[in-house]
Each structure stands twice: as C-alpha cells, then as structure tokens.
N, CA, C and O of each residue as an XYZ file, in Angstrom:
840
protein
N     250.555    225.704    208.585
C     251.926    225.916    208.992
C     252.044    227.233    209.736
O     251.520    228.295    209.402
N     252.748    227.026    210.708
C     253.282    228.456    211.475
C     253.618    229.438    210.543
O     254.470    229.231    209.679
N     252.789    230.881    210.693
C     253.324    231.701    209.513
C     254.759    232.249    209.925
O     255.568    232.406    209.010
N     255.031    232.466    210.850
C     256.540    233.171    211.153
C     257.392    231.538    210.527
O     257.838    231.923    209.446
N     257.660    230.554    210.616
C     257.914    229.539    210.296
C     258.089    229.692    208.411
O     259.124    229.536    207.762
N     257.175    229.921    208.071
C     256.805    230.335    206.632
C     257.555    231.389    206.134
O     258.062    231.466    205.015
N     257.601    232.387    207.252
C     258.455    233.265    206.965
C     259.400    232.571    206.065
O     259.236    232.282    204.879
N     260.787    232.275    207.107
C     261.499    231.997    206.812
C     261.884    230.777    205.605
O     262.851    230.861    204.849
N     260.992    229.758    205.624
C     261.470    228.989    205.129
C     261.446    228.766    203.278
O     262.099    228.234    202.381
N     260.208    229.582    203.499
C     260.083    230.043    201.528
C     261.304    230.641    201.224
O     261.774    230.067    200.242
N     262.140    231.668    201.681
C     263.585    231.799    201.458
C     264.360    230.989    201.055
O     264.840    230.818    199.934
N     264.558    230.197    202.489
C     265.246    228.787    202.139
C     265.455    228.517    200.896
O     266.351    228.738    200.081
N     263.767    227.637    200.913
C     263.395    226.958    198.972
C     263.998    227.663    198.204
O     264.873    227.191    197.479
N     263.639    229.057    198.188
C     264.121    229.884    196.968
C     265.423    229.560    196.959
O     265.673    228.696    196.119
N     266.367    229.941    197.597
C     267.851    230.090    197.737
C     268.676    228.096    197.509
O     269.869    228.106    197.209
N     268.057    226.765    197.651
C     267.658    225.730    197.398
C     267.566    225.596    196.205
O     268.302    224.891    195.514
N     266.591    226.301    195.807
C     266.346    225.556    194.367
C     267.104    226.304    193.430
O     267.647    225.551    192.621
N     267.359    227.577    193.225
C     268.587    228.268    192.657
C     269.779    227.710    192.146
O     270.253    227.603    191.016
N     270.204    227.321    193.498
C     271.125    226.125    193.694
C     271.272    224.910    192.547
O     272.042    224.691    191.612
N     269.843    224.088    193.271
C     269.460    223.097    192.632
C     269.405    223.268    190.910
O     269.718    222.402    190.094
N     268.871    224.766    190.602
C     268.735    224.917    189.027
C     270.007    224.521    188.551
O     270.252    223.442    188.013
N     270.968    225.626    188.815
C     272.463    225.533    188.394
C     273.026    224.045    187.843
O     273.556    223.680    186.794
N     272.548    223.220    189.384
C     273.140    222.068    189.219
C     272.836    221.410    188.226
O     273.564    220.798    187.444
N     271.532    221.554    188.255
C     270.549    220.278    187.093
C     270.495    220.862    185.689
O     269.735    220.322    184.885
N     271.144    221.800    185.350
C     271.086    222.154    184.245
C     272.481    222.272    183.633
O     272.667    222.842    182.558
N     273.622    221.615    184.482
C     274.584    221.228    184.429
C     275.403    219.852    184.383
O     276.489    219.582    183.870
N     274.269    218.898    185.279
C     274.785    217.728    185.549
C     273.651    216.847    185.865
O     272.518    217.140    185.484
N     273.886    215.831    186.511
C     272.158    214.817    186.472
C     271.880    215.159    187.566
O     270.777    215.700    187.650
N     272.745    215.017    188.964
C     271.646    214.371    190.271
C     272.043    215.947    190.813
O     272.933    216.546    190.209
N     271.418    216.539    191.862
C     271.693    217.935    192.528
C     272.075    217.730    194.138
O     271.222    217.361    194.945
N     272.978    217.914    194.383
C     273.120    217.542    195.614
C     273.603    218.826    196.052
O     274.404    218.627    196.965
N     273.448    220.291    195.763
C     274.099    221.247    196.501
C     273.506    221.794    197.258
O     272.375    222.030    196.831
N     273.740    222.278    198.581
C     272.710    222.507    199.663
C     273.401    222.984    200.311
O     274.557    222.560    200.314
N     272.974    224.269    201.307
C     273.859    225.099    202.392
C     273.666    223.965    203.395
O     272.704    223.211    203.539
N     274.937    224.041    204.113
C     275.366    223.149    205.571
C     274.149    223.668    206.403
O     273.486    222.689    206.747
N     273.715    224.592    206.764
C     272.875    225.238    207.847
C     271.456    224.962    207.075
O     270.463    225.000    207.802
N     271.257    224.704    205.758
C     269.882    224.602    205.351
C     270.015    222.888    205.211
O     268.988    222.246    204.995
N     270.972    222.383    205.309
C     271.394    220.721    205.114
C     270.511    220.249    206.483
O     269.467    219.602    206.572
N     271.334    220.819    207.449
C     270.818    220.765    208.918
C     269.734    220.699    209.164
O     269.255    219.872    209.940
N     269.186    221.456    208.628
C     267.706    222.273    209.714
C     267.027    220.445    209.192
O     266.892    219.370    209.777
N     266.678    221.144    207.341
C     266.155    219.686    206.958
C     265.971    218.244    207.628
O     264.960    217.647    207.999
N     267.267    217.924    207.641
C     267.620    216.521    207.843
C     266.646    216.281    209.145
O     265.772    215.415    209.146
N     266.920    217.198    210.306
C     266.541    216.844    211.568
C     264.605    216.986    211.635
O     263.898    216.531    212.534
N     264.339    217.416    210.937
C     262.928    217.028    210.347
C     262.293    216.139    209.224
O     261.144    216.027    208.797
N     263.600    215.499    208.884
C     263.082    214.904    207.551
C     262.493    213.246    208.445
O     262.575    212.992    209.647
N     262.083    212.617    207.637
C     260.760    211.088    208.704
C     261.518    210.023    208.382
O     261.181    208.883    208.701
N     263.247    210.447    207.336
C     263.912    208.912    207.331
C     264.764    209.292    208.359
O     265.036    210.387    208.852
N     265.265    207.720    208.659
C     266.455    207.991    209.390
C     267.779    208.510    208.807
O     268.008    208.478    207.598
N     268.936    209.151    210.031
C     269.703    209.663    209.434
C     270.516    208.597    208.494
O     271.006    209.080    207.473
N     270.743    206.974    208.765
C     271.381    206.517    207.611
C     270.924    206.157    206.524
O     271.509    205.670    205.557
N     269.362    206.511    206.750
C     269.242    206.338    205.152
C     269.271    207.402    204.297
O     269.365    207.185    203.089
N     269.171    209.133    204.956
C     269.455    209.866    204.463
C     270.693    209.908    203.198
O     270.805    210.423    202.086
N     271.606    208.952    204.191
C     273.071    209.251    203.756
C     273.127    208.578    202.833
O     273.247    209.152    201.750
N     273.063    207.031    202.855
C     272.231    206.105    201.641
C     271.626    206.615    200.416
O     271.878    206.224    199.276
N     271.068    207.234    200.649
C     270.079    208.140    199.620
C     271.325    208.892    199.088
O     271.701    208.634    197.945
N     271.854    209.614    199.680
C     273.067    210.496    198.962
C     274.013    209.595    197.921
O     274.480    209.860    196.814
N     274.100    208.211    198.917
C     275.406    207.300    198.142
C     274.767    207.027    197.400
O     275.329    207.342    196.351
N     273.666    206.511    197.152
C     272.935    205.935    195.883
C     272.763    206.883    194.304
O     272.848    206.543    193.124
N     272.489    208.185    194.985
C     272.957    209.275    193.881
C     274.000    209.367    193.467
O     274.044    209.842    192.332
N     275.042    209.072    193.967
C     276.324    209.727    193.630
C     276.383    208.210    192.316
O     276.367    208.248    191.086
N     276.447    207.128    193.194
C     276.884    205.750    192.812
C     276.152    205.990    191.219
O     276.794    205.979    190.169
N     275.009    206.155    191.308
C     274.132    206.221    189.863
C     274.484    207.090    189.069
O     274.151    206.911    187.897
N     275.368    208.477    189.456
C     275.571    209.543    188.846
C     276.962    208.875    188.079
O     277.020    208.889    186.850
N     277.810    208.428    188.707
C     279.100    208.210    188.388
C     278.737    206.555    186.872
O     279.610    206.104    186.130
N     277.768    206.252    186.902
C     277.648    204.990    186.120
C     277.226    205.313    184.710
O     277.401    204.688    183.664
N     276.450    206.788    185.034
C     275.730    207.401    183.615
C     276.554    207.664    182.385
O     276.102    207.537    181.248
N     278.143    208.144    182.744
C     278.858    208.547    181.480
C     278.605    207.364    180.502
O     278.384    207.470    179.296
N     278.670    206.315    181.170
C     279.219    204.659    180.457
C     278.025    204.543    180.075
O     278.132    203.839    179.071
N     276.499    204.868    180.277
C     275.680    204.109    179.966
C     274.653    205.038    179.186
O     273.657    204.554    178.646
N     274.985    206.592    179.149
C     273.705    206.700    178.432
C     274.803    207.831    177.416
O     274.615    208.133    176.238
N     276.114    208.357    178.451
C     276.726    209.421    177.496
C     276.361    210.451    176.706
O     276.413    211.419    177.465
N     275.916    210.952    175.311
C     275.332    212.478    175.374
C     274.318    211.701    174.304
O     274.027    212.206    173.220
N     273.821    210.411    174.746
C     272.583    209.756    173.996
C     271.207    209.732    174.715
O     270.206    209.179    174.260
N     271.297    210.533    176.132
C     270.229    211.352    176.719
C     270.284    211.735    178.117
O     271.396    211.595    178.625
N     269.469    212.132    178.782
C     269.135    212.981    179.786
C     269.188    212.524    181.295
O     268.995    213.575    181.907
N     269.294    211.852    181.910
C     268.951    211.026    183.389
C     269.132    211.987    184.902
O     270.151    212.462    185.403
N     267.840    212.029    185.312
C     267.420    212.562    186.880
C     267.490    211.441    187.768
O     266.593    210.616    187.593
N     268.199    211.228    188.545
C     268.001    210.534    189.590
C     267.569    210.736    190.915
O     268.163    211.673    191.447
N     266.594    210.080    191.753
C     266.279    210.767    192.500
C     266.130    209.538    193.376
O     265.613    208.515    192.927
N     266.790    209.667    195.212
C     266.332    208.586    195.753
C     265.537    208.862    196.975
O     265.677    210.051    197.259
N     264.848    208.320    197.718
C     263.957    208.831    198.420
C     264.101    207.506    199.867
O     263.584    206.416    199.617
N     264.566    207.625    200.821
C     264.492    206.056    201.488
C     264.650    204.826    201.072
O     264.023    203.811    201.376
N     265.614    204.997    200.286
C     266.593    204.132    199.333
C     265.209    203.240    198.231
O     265.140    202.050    197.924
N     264.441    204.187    197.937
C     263.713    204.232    196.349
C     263.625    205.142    195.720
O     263.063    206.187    196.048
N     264.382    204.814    194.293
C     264.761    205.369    193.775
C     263.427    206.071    192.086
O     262.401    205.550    191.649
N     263.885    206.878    191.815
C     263.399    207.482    190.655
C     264.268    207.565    189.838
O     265.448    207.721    190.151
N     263.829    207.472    188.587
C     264.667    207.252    186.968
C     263.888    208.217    186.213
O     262.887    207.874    185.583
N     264.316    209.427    186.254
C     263.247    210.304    185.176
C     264.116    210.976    183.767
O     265.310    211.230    183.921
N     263.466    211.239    182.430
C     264.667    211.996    181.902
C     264.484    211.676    180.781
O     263.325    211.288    180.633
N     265.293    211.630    179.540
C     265.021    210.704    178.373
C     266.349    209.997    177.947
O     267.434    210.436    178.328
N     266.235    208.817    177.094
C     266.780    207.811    176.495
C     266.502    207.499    175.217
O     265.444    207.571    174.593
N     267.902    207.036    174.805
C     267.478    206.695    173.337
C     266.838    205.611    172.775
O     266.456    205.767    171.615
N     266.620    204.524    173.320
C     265.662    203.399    173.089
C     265.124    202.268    174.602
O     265.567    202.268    175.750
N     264.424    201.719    174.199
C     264.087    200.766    175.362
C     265.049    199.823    175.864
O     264.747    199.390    176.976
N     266.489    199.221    175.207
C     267.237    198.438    175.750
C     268.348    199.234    176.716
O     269.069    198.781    177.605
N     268.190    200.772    176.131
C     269.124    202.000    177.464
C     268.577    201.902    178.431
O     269.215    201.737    179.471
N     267.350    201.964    178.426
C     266.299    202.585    179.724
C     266.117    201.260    179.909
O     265.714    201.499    181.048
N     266.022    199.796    179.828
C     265.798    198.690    180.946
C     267.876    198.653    181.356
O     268.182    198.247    182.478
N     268.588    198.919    180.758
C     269.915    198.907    181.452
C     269.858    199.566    182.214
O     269.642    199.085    183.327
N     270.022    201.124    182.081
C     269.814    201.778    183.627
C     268.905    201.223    184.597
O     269.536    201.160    185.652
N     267.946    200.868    184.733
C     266.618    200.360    185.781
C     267.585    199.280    185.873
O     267.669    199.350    187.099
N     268.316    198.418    185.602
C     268.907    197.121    186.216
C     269.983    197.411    187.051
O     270.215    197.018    188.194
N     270.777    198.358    186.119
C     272.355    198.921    186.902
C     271.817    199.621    188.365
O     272.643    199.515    189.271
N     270.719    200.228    188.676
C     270.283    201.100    189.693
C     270.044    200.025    190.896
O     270.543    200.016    192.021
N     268.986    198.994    190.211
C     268.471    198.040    191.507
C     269.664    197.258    191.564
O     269.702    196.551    192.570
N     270.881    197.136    190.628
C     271.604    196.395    191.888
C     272.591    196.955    192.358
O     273.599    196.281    192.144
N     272.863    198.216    193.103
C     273.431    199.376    193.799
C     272.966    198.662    195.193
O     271.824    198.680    195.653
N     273.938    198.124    195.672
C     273.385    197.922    197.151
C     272.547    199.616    198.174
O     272.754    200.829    198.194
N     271.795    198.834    198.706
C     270.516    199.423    199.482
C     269.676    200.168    198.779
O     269.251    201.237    199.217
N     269.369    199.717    197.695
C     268.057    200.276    196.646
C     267.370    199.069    196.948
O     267.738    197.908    197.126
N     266.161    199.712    196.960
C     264.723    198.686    197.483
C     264.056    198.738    196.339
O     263.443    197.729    195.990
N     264.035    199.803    195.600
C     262.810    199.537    194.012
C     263.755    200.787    193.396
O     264.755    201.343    193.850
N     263.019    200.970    192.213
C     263.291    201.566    190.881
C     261.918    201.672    190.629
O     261.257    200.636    190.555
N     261.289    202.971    190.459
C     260.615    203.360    189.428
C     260.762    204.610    187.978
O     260.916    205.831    187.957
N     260.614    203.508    186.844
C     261.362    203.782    186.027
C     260.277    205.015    184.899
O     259.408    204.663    184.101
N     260.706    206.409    185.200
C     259.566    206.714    184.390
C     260.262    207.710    182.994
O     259.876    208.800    182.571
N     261.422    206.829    182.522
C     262.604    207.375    181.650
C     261.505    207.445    180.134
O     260.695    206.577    179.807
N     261.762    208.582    179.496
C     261.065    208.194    178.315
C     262.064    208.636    176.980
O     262.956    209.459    176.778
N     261.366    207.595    176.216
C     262.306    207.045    174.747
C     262.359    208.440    174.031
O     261.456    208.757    173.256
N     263.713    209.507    174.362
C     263.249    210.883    173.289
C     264.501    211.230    173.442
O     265.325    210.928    174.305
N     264.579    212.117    172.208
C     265.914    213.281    172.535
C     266.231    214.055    173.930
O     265.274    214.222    174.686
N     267.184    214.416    174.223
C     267.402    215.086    175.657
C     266.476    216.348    175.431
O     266.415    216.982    174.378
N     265.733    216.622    176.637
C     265.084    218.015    176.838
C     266.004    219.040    176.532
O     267.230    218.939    176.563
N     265.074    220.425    176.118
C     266.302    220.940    175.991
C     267.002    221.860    177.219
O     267.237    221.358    178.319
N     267.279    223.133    176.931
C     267.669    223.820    178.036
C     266.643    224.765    178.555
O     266.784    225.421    179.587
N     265.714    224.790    177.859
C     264.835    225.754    178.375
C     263.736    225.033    178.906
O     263.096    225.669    179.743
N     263.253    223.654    178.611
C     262.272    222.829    179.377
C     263.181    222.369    180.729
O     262.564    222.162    181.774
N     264.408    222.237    180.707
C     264.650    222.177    182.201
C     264.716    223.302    183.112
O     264.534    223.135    184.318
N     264.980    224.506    182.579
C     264.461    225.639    182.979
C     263.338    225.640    183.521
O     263.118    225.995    184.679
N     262.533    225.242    182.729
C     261.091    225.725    182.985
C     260.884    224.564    184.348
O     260.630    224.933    185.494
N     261.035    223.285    183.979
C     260.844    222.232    185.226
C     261.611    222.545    186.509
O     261.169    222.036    187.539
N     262.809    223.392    186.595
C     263.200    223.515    187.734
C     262.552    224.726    188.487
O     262.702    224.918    189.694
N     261.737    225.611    187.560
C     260.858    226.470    187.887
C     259.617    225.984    188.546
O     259.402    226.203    189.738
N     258.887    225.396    187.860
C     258.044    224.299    188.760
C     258.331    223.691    190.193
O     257.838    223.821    191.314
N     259.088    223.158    189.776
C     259.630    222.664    191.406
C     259.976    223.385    192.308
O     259.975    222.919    193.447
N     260.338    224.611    192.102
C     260.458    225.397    193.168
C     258.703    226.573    193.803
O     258.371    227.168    194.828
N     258.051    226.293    192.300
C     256.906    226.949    192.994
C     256.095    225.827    193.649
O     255.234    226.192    194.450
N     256.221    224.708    193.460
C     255.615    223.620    194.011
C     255.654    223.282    195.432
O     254.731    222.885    196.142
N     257.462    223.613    195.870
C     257.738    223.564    196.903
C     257.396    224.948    197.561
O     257.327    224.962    198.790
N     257.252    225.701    197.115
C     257.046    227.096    198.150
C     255.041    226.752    198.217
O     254.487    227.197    199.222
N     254.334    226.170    197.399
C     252.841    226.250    197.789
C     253.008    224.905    198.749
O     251.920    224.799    199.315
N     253.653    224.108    199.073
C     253.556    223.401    199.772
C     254.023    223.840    201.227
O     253.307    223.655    202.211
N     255.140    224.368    201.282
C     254.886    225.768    202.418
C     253.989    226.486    202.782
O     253.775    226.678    203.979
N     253.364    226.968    201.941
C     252.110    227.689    202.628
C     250.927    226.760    202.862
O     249.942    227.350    203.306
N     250.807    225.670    202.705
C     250.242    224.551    202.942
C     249.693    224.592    204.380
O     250.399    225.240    205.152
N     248.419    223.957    204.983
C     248.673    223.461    206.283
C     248.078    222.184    206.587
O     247.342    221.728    205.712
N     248.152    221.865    207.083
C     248.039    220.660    207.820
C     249.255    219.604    207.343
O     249.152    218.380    207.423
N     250.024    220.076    207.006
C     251.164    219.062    205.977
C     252.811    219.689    205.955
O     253.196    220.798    205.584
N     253.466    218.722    206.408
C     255.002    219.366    206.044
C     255.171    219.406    205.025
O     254.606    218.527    204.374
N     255.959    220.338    204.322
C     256.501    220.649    203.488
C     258.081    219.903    203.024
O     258.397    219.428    201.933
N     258.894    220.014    204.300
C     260.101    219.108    204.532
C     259.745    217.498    204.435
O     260.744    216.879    204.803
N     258.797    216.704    204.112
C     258.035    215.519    204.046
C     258.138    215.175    202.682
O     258.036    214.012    202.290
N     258.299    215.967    202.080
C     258.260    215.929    200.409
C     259.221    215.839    199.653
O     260.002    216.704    200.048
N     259.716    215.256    198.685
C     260.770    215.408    197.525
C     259.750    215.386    196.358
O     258.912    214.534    196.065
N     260.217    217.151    195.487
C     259.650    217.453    194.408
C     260.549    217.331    193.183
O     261.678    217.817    193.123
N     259.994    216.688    192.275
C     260.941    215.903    190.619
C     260.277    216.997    189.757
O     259.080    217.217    189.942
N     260.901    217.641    188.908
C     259.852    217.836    187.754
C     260.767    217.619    186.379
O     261.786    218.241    186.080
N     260.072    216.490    185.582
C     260.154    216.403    184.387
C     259.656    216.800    183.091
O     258.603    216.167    183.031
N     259.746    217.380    182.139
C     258.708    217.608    180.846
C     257.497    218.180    181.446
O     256.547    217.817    180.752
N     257.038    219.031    182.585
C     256.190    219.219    183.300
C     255.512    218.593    184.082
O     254.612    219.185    184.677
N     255.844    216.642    184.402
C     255.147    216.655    185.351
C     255.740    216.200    186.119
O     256.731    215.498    185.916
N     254.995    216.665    187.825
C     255.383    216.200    188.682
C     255.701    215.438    189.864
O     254.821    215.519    190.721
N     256.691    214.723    190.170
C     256.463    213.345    190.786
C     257.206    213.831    192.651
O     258.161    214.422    193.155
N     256.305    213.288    192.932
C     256.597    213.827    194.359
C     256.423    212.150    195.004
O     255.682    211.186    194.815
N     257.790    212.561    196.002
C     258.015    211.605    196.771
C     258.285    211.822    198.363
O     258.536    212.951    198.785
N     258.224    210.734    199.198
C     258.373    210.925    200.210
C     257.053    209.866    201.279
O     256.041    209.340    200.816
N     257.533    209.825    202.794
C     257.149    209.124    203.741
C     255.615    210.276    204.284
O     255.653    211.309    204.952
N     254.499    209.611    203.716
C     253.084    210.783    204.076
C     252.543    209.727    204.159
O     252.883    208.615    203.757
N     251.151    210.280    205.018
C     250.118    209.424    205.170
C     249.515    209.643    203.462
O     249.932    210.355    202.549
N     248.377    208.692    203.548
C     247.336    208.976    202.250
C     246.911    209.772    202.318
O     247.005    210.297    201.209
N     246.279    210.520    203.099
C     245.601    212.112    203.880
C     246.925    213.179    203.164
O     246.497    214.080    202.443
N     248.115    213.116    203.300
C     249.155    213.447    203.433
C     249.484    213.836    201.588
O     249.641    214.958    201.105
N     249.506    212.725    200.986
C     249.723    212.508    200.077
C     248.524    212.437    199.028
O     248.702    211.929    197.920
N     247.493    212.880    199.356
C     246.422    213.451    198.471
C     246.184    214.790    198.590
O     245.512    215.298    197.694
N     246.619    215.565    199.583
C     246.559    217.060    199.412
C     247.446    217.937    198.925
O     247.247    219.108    198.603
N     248.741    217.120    198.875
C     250.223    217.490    198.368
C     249.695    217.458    196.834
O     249.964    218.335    196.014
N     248.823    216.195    196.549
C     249.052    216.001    194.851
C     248.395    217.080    194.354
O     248.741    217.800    193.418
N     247.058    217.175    195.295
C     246.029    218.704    194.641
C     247.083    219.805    194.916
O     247.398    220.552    193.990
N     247.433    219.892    195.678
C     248.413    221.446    195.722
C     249.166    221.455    194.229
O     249.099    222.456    193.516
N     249.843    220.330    193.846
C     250.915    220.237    193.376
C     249.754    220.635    191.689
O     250.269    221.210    190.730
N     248.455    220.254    191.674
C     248.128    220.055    190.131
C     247.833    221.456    190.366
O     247.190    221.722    189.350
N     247.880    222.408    190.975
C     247.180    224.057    191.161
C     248.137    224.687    190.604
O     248.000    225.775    190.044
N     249.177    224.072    190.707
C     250.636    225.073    190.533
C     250.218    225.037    188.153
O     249.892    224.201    187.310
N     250.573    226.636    188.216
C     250.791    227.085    186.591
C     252.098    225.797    185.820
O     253.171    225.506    186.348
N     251.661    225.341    184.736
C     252.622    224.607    184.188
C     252.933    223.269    184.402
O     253.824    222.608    183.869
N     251.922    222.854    185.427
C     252.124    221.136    185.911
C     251.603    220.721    184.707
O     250.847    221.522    184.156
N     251.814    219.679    184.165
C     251.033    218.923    183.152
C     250.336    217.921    183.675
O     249.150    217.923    183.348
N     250.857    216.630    184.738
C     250.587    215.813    185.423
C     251.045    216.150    186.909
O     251.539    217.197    187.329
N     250.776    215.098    187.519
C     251.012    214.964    188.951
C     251.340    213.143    189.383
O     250.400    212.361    189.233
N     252.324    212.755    189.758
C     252.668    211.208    189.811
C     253.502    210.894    191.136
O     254.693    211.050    191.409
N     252.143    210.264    192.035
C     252.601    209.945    193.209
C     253.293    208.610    193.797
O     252.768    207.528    194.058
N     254.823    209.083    193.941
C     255.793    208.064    193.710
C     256.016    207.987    195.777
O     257.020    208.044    196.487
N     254.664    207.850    196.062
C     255.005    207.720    197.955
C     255.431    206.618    198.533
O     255.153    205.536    198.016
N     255.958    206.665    199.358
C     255.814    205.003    200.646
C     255.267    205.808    201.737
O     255.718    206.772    202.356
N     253.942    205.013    201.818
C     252.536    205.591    202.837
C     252.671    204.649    204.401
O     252.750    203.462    204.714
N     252.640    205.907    205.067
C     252.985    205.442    206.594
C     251.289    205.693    207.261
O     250.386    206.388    206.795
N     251.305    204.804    208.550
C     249.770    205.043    209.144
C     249.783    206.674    209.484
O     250.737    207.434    209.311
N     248.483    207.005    210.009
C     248.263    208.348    211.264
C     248.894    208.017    212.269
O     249.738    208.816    212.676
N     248.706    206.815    212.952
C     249.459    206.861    214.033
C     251.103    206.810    213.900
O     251.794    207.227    214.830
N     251.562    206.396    212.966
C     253.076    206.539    212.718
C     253.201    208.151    212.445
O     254.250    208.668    212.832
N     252.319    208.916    211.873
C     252.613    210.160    211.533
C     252.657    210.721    212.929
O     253.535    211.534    213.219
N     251.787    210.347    213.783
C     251.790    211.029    214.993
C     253.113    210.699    215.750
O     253.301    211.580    216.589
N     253.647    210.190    215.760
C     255.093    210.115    216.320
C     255.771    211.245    215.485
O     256.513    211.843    216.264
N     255.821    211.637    214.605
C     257.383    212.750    213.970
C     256.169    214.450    214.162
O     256.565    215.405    213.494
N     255.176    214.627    214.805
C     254.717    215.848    215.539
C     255.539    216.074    216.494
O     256.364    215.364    217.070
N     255.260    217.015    216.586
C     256.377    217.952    217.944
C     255.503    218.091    219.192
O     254.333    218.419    219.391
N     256.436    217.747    219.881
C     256.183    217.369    221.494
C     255.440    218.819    221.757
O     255.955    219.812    221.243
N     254.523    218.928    222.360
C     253.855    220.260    223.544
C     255.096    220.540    224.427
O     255.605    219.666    225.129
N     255.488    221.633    224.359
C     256.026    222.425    225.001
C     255.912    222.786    226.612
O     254.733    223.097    226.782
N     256.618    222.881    227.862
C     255.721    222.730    228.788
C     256.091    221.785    229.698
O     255.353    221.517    230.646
C-alpha cells in the first residue's frame, strides 16, 4: 500500500472503530460513520452502490426484529456483506438461533445466512471490549498490508474470533486470514468470503495515470 495513503487512513480506522466501539457496546448492528469517511469508502468498496445500501437496509431491518426475538435472552451482531449476511453473538437455545437464521433469509435481498450464533449467556462487557479491540487492530494490519486492500474487507470479531468478509480473490483472501491470525488475541480466523477471479480483481485497480 502507498505509505502516504497509510498515512492517513490508519486514522480513519482508528477514529471508525471508536465509533463503531460505542455503538456495539450499546446496541447490535454499528452503522456510525463520518459522511467524509462514508464517502471515501464506498467509492472504493467492489459492491455496487445499491447493494451497499441493501446491506444497510438489511441491518437496520434485522436490527429492528431482535427486540421480539431474542430480547435480553442474548447477544446478536449482524453483519451484511453484498446482501450475505452474518449472525454472530449468543442465544439462549437452538430453537432462538434457527428463528433468527429464518427471520434474516426471508428479509428481501438476503442471498444466504451464515449462522455462527452460539448457545450461551450474552458476552459480557469487557469481551466486547476486548473484540472491538481486535477489530480495529486487525483492520489497521491490514492497512499496512500490501498487495491487498484494506477497504475490500469487513472485520467481525466475536469471543475472539475473527470472521472477515468481503469480495477478494483466493490470493486475496488467504493473506488477509494470515494477517488476521498474527494479530495478539485472535483465537480463530473464519473466512466468510464471496471469491471473485484475478481478472475480475483487475478491473477495480486504478487506471495509470497519464
């Protein structure tokens, strides 16, 4: 990665995930993001802009269904990625956690559910602490990364491990996972991708200048 590029953008994350802590240690899905750091993102991110937005409605839609369905009987992260979605968090038995995974896939424009909810008391406040800590050092070593965007990625962290999503090649998405198991405090690493060719990757490179 461009180091002046780097510069700046480890800031970003930091100031991002801050954000993001607040939220998630407040509520399920995190959607708070500066307009000017909303921006930059989006126009580099490899979905299109309506599924971006999709992705947003699908959070919200899932966020608003949780009071009714899991209430303070456990924990739920939602996370959607090119309208596939993630279910991370805990629940109080197996007939909660196949209800949510049903209520999610039939949210119009959800394509899958992967459901990786587990049967326990809610985490507490200091393991989401600690996981939103993760995720933000995850995302800043993926910044200093090269050969690989960083903006390519959506980083989850649950109970320590972490599930990274997003549109990468296999090349793409095997160096992200080693980055991601280097980071202090990962327990696992769980690659939740939809894998595009090289030559599809070579289309979202930046034009030569000139």
């Amino acid at each position: 990665m461009n180091k002046n590029r780097a510069v700046w953008v480890r800031p970003v994350l930091m100031a991002v995930a801050g954000a993001t802590l607040l939220t998630s240690l407040s509520g399920c899905v995190g959607l708070v993001v500066g307009g000017a750091v909303a921006g930059t993102v989006a126009a580099s991110d490899r979905r299109t802009f309506g599924a971006q937005t999709e992705d947003k409605a699908i959070a919200v839609k899932t966020e608003l269904k949780l009071p009714n369905l899991v209430g303070d009987a456990g924990h739920v992260n939602v996370a959607s990625f090119n309208r596939r979605v993630l279910l991370t968090g805990e629940v109080r038995d197996q007939a909660m956690k196949d209800q949510l995974e049903s209520e999610v896939r039939a949210i119009e424009g959800v394509l899958s559910v992967t459901n990786e909810l587990e049967i326990a008391g809610p985490a507490s406040y200091t393991s989401r602490s600690n996981d939103a800590l993760i995720t933000t050092k995850v995302k800043a070593s993926l910044v200093d990364a090269k050969d690989i965007s960083a903006n390519s990625f959506k980083v989850v962290t649950e109970r320590g491990n972490v599930y990274l999503m997003g549109r990468v090649t296999q090349r793409e998405g095997a160096q992200a996972a080693e980055i991601a198991r280097g980071v202090g405090g990962v327990a696992k690493v769980v690659k939740v991708f939809e894998y595009i060719s090289e030559d599809e990757w070579k289309q979202y490179q930046p034009k030569p200048q000139g």
